[in-house]
Backbone as a ProteinNet text record, in pm:
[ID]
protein_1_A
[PRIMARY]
XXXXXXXXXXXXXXXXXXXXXXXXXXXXXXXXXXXXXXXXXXXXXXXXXXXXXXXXXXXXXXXXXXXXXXXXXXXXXXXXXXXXXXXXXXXXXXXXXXXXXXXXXXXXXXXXXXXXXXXXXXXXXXXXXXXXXXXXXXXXXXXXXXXXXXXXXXXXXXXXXXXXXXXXXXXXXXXXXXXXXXXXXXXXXXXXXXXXXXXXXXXXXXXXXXXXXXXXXXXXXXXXXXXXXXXXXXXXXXXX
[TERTIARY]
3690.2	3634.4	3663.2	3575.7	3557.8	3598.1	3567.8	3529.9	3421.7	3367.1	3234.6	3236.4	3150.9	3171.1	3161.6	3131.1	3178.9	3326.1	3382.7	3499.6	3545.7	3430.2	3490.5	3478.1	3506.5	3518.4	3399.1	3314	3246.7	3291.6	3210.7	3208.8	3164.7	3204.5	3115.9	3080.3	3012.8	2961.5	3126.3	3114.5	3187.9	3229.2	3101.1	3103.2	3149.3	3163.8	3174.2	3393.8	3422.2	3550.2	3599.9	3525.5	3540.3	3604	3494.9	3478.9	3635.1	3642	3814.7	3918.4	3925.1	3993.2	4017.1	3916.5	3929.1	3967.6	3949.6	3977.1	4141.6	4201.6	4367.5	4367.2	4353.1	4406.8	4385.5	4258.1	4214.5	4388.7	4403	4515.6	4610.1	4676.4	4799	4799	4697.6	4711.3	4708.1	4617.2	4619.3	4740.1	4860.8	4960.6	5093.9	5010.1	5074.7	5072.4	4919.2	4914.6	4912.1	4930.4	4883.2	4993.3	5093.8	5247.2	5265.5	5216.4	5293.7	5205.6	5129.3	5026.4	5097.5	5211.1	5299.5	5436	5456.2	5603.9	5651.2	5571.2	5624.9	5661.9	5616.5	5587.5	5709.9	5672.5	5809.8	5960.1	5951	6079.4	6142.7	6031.1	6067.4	6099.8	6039.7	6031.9	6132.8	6167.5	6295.8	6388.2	6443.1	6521.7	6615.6	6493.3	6526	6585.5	6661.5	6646.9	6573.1	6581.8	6492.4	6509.8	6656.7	6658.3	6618.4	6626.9	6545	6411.8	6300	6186.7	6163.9	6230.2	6169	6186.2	6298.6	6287	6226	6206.4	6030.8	5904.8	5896.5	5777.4	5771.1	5888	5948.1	5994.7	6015.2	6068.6	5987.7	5836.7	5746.2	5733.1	5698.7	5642.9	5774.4	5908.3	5988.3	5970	5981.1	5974.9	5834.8	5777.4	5584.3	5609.8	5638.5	5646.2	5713	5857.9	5931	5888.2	5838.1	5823.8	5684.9	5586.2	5465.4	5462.1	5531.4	5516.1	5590.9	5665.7	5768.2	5625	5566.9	5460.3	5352.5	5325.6	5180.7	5210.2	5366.4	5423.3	5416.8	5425.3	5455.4	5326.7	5216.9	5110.9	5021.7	5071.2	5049.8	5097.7	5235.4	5293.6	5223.4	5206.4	5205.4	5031.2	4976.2	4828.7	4816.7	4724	4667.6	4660.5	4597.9	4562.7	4694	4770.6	4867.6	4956.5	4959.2	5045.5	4991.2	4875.6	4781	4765.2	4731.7	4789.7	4935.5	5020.3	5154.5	5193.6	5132.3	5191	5076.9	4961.8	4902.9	4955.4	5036.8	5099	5241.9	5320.1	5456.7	5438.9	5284.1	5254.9	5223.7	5137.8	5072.4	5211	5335.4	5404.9	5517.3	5524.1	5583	5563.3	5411.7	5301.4	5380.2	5376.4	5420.3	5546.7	5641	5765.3	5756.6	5709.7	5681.5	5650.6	5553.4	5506.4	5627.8	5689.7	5768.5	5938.5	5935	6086.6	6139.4	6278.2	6274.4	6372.1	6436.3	6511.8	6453.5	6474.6	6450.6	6559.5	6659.7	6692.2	6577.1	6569.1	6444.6	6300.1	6290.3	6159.6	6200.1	6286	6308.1	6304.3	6348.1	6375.7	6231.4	6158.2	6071.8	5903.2	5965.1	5864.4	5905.7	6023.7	6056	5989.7	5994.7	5900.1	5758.5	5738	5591.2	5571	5636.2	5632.9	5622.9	5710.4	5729.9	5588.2	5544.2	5379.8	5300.5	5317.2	5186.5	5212	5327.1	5337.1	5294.3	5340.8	5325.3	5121.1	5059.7	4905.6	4856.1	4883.7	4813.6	4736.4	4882.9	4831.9	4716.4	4739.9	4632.9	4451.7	4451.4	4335.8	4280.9	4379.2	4279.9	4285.8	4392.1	4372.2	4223.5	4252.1	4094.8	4007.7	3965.6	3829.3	3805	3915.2	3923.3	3817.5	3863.9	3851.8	3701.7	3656.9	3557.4	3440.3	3432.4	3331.4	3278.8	3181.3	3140.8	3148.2	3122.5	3199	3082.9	2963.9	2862.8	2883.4	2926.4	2918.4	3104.2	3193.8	3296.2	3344.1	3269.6	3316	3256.2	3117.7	3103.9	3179	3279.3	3331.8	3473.1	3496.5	3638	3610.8	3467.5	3466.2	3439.6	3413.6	3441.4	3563.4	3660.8	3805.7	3872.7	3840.6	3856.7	3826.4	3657.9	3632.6	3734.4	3801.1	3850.5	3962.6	4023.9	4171.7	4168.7	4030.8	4080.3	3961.4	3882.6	3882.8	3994.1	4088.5	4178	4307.2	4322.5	4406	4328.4	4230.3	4139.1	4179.6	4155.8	4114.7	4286.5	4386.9	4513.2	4514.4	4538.4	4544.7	4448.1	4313.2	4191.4	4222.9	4244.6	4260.8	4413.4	4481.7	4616.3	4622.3	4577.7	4520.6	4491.4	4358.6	4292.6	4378.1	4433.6	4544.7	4657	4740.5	4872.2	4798.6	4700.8	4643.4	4570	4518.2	4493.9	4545.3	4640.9	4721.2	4831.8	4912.5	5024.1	5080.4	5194.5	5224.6	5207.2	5311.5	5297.4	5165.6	5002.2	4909.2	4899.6	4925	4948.4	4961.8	5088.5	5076.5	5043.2	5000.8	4938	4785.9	4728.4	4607.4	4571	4728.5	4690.1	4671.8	4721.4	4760.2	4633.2	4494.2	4389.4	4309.1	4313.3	4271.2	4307.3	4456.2	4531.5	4482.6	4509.9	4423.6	4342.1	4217.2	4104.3	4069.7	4176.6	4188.5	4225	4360.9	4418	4300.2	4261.5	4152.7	4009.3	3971.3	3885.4	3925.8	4060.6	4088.1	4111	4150	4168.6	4053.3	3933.2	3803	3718.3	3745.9	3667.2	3692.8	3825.4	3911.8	3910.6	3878.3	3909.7	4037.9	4053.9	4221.7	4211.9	4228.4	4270.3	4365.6	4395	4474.3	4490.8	4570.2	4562.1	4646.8	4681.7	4710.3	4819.7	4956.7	5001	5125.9	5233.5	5354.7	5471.7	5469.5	5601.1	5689.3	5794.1	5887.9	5928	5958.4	5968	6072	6100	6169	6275	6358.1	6467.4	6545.5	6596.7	6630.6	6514	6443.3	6305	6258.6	6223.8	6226	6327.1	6404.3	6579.4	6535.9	6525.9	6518	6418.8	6267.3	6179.3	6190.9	6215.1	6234.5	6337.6	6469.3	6573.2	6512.6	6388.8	6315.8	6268.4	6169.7	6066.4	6114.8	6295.7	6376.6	6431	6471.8	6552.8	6413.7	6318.9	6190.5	6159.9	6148.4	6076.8	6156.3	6293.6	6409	6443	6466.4	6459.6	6328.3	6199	6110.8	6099.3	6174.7	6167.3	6346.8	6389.4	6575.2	6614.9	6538.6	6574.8	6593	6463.3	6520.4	6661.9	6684.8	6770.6	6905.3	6912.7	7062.1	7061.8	6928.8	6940.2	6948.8	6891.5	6871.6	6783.5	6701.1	6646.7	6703.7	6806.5	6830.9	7001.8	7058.5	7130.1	7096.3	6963	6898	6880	6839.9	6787.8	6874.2	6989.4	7102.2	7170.4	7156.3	7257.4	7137.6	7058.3	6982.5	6938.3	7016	7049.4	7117.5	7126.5	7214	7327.4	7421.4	7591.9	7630.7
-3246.3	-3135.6	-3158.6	-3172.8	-3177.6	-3056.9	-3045	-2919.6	-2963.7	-2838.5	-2893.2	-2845.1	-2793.8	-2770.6	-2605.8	-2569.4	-2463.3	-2388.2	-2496.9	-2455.3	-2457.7	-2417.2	-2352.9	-2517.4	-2512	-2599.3	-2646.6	-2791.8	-2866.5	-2894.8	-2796.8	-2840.4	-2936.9	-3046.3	-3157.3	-3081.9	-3225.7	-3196.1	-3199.4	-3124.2	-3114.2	-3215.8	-3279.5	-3407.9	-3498.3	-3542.5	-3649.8	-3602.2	-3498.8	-3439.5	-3540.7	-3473.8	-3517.7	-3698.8	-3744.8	-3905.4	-3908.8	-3878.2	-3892.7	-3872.7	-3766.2	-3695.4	-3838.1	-3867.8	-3976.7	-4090.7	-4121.1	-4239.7	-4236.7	-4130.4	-4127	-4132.6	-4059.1	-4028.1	-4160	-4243.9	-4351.8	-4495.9	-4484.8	-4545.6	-4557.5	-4361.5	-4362.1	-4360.3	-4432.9	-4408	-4578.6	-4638.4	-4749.1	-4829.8	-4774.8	-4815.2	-4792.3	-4712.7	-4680.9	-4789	-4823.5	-4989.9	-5127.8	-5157.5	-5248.3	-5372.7	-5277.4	-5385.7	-5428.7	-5410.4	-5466.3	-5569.2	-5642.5	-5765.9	-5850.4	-5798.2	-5898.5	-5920.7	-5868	-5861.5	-6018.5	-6094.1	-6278.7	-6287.5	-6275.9	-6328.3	-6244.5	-6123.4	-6070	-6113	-6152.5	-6147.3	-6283.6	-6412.7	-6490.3	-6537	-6471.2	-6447.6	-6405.6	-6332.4	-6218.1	-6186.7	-6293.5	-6341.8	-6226	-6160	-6004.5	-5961.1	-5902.3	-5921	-5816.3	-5799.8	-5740.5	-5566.6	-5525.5	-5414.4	-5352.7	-5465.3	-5458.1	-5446.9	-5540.8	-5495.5	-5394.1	-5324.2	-5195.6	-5129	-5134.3	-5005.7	-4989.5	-5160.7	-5141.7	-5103.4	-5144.8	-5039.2	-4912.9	-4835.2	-4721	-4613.3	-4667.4	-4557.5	-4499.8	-4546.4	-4496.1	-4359.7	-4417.9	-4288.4	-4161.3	-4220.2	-4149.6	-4039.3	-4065.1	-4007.6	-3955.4	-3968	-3926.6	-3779.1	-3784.9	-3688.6	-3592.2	-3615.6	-3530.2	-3373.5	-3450.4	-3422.8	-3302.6	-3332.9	-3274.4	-3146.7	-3071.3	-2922.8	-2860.3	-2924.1	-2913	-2915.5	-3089	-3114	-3003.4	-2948	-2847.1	-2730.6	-2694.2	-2560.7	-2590.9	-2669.8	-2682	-2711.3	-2745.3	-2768	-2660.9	-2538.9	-2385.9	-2319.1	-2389.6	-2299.5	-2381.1	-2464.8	-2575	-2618.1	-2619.6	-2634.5	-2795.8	-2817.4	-2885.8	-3059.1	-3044.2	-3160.6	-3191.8	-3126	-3151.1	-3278.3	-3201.6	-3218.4	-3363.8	-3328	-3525.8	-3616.2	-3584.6	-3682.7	-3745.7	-3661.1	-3691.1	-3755.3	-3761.7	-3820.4	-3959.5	-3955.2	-4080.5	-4168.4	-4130.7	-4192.1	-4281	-4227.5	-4252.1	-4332.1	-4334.8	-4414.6	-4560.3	-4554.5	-4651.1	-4763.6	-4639.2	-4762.2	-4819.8	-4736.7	-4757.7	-4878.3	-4886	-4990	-5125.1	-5106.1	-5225.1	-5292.3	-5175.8	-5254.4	-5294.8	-5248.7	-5318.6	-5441.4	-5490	-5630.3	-5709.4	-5654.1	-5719.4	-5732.3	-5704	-5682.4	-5808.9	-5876.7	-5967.3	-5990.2	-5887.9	-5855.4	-5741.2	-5709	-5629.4	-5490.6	-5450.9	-5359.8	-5287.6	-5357.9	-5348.2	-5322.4	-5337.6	-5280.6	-5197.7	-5149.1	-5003.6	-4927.4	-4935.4	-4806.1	-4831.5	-4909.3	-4888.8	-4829.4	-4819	-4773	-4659.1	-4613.2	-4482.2	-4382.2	-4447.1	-4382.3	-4375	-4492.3	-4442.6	-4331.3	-4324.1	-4200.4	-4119.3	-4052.5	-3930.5	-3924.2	-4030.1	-4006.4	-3987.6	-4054.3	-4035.3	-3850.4	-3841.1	-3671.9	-3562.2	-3646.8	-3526.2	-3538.2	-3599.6	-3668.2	-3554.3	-3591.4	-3545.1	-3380.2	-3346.1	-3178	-3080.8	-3180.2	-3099.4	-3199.9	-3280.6	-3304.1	-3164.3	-3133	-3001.3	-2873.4	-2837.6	-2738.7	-2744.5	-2845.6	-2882.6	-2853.8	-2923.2	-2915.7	-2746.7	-2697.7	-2535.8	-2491.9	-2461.7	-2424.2	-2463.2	-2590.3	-2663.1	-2619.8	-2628.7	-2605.8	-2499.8	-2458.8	-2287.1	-2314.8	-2184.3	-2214.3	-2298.8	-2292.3	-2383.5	-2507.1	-2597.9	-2714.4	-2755.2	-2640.2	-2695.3	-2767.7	-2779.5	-2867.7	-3006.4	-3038.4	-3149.6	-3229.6	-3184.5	-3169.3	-3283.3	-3155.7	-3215.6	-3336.4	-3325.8	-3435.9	-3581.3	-3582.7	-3647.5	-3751.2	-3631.2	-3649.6	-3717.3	-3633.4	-3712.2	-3890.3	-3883	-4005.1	-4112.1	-4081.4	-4155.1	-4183.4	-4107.9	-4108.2	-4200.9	-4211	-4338	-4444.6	-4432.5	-4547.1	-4623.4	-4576.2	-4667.6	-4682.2	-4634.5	-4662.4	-4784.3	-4839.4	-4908.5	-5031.4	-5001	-5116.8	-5175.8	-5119	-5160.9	-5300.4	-5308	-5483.8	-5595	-5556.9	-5625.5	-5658	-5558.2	-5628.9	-5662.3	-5626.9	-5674.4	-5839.5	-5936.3	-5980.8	-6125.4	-6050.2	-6131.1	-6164.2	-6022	-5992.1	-6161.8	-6173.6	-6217.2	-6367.7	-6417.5	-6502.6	-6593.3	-6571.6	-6572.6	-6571.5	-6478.3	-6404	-6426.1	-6390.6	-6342.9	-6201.9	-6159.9	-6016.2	-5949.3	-6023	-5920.1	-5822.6	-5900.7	-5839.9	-5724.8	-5757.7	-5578.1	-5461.5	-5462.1	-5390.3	-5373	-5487.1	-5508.8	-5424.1	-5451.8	-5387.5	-5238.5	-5196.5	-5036.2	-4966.8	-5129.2	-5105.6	-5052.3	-5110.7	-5103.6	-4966.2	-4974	-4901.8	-4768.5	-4757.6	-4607	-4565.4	-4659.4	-4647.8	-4572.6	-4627.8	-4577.1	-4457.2	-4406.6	-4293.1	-4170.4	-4222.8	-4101.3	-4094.5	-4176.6	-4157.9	-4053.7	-4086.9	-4002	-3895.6	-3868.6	-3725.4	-3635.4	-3724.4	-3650.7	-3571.6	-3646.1	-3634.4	-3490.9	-3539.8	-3467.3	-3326.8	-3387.2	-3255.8	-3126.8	-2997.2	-2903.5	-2862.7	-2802.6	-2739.7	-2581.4	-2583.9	-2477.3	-2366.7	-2249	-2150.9	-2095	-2098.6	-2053.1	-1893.3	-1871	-1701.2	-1711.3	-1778.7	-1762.2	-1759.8	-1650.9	-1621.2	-1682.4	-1674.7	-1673	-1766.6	-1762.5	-1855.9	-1934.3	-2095	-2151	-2131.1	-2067.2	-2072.5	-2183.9	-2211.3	-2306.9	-2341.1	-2227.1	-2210.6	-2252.3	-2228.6	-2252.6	-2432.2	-2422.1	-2586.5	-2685.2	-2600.3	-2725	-2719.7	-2620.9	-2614.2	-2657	-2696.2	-2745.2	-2906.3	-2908.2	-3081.1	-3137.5	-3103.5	-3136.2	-3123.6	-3055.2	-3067.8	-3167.3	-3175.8	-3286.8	-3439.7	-3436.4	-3568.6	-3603.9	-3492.4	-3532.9	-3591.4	-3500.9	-3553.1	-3709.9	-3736.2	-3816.1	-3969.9	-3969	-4047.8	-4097.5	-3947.6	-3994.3	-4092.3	-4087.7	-4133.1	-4309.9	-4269.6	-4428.9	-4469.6	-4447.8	-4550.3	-4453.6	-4419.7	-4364.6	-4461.3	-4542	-4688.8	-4757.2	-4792.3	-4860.5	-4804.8	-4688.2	-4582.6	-4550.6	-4624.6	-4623.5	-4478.7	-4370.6	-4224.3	-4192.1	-4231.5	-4236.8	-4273.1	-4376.4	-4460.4	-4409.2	-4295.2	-4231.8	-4074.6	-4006.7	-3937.9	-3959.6	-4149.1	-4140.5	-4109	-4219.3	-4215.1	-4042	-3973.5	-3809.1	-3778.1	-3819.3	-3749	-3851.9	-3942.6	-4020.7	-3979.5	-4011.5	-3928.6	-4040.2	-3971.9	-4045.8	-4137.8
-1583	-1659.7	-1807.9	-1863.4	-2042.3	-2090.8	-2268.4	-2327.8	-2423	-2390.9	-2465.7	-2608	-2698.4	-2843.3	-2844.5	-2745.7	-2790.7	-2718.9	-2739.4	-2672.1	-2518.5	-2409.5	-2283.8	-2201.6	-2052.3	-2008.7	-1944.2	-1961.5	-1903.1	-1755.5	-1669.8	-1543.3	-1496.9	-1400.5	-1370.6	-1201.2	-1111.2	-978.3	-924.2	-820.8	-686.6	-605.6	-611.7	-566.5	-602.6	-761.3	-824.3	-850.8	-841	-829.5	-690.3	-554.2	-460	-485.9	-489.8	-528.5	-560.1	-680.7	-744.2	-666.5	-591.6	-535.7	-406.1	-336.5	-215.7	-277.3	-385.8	-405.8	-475.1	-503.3	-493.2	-385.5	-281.5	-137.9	-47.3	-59.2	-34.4	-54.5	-182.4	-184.6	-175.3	-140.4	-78.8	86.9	132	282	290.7	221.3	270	258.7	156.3	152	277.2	370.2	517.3	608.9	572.8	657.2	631.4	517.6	434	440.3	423.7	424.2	540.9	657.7	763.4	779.8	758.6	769.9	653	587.1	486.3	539.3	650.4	665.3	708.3	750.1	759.1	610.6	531.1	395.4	337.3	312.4	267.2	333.2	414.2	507.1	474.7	451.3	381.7	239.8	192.5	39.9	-44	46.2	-21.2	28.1	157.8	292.8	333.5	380.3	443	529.3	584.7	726.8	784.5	941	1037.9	984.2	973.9	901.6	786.5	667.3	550.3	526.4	660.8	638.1	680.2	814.6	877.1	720.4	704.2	619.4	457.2	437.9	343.6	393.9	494.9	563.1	596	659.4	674.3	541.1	435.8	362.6	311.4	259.3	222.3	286.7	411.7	525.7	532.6	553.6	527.1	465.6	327	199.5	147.5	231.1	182.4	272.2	433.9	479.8	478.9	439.2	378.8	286.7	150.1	16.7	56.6	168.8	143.5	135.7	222.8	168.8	38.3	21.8	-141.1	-225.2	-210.9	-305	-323.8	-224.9	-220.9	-268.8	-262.7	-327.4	-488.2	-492.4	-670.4	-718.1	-614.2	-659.8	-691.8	-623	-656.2	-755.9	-777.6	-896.1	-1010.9	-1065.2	-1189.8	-1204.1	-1067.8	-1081.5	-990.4	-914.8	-897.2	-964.6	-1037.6	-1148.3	-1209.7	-1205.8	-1324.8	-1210.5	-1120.5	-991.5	-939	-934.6	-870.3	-935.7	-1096.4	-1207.5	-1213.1	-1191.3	-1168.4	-1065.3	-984.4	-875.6	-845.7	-934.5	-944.3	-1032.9	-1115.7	-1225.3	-1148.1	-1125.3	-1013.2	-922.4	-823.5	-751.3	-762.2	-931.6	-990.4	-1030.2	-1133.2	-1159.8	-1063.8	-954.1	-818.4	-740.3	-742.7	-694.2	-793.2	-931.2	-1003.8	-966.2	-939.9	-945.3	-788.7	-729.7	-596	-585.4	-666.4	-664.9	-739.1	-843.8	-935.9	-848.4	-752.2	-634.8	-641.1	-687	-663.8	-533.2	-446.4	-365.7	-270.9	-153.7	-36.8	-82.4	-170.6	-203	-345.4	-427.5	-465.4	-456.4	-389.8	-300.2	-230.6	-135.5	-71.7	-145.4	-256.3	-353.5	-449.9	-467.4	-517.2	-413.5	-255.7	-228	-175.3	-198.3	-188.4	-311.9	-429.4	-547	-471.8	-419.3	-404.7	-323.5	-188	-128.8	-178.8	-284.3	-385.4	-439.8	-504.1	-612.7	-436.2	-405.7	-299.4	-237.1	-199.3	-133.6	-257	-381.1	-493.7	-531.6	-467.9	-491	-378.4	-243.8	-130.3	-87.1	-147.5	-97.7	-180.6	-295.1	-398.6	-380.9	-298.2	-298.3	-193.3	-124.2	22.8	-52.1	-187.2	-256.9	-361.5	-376.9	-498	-424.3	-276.8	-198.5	-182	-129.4	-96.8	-198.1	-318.8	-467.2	-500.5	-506.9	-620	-527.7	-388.4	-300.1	-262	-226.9	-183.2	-31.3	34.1	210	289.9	230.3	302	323.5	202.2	206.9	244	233.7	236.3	367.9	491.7	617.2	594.8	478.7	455.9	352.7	261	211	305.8	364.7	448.4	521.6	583.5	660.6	626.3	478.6	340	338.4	322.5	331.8	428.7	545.7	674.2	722.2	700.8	677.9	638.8	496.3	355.6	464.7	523.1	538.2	690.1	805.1	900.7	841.5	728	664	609.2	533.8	461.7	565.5	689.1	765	846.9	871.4	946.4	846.3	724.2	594.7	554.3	546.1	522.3	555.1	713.8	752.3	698.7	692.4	691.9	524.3	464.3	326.6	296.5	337.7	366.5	401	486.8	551.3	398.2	377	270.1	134.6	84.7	-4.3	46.9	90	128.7	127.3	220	257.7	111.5	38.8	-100.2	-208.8	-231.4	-319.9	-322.2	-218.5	-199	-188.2	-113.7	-63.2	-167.2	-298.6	-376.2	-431.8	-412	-474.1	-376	-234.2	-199.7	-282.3	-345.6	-445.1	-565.6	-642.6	-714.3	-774	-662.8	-639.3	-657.2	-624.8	-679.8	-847.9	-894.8	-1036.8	-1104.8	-1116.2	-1153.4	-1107	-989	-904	-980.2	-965.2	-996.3	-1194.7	-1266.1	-1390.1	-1392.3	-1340.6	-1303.4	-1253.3	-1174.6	-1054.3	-1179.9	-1249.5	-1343.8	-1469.8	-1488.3	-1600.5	-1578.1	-1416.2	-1394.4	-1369.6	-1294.8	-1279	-1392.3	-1491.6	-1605.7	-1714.9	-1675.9	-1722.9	-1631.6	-1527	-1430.4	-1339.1	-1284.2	-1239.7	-1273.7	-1212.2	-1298.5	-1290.8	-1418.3	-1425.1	-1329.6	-1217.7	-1133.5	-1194.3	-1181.7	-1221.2	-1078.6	-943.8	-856.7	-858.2	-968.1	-1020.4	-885	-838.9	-771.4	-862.7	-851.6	-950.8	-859.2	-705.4	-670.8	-683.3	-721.7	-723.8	-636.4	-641.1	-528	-441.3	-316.5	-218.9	-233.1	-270	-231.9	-104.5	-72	93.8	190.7	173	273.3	234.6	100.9	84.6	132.4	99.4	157.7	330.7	411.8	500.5	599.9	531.4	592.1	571.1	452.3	428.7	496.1	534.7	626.9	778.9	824.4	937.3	972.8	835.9	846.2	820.8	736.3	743	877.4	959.3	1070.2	1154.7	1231.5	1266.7	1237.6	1086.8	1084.9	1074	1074.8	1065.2	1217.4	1307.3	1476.4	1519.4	1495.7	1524.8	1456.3	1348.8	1267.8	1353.3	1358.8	1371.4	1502.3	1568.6	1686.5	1802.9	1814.1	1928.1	1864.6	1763.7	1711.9	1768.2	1750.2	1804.1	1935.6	2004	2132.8	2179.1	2130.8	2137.2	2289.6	2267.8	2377.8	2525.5	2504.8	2618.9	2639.3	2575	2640.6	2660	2606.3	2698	2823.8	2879.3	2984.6	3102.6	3026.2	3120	3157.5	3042.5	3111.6	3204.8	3217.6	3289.6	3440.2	3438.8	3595.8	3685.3	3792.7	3920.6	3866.9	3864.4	3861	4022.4
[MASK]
++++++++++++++++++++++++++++++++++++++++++++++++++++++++++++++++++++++++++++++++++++++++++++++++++++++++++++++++++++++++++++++++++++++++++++++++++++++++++++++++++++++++++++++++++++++++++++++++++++++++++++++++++++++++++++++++++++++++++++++++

């Protein structure tokens, strides 16, 4: 969204919002699948071990799922745009130091940033669609969205794949560099600035408390075989 000369704000299409909107969301998903079609390469590269790569592949997701309802609350209080710019920005230079890792501690913690930009990105693309769309078109809209999101889970390996094979791992991340440019430039142009007239203050107790949900959840499911969790469930529950 512009301003035009006489001051008020240049609306653009819905659509062309949309566009922007998938094509952040487009790149924080494909970064869900993308790395594991590098993990020979990384593992040699940066003489990892078996624990080190899970948990370059893992912390992302970790830390993406965590953060999301925190992210969508603040994306109410502060606005939208402000919130998806920000977290396209974090992702972008997240993405950099990713490629630039010259160690497997290095890269965990640099794709733990990305998690953060990607959770602080996500929630405000379904607040924008809500908003920019009227209720007719808004299920074509979503299904838009939808599309975007098992497209770039489909596309991770396949260009993952070509990426490593050509390139090398690092352009994995690489690739978002341009991409994300591009992404914050248009959102910044195009986006409208939302006012969702919402005052309340963020819940702290409730944030602490859902995100310690969604960490324990999503931590058992990632390092749960490892602690063998499962496999002394099975056993209390054998005849002695």
């Amino acid at each position: 969204m512009g301003t035009g000369q006489d001051g008020t704000e240049r609306r653009h299409s819905p659509w062309l919002v949309l566009t922007t909107l998938c094509l952040g969301f487009f790149m924080i998903l494909l970064d869900t699948t993308i790395v594991n079609i590098a993990i020979p390469d990384m593992s040699a590269d940066l003489d990892a071990s078996l624990n080190q790569i899970l948990w370059i592949v893992n912390a992302y997701v970790l830390v993406y799922a965590v953060l999301l309802i925190t992210a969508g609350r603040l994306g109410d209080l502060y606005g939208p745009k402000q919130l998806f710019i920000i977290g396209l920005v974090v992702f972008t230079l997240a993405s950099a130091a990713c490629g630039f890792a010259t160690n497997p501690t290095q890269l965990v913690a640099a794709r733990v940033v990305q998690g953060v930009g990607g959770a602080l990105l996500t929630p405000q693309t379904l607040s924008v669609i809500t908003v920019i769309f009227p209720r007719e078109k808004r299920g074509a809209a979503f299904g838009v969205w939808g599309a975007v999101a098992g497209v770039a889970t489909v596309t991770g390996p396949t260009l993952g794949g070509y990426l490593v094979t050509d390139w090398g791992w690092e352009w994995i991340f690489f690739v978002n560099v341009p991409v994300g440019i591009v992404t914050v430039v248009l959102a910044a142009i195009v986006m409208p600035n939302l006012k969702l007239n919402r005052r309340h203050r963020l819940d702290w107790t409730g944030t602490l408390l859902a995100s310690a949900g969604l960490f324990l959840i999503t931590y058992s499911l990632i390092e749960g075989e490892s602690h063998r969790w499962a496999g002394c469930g099975a056993r209390s529950r054998s005849p002695s």
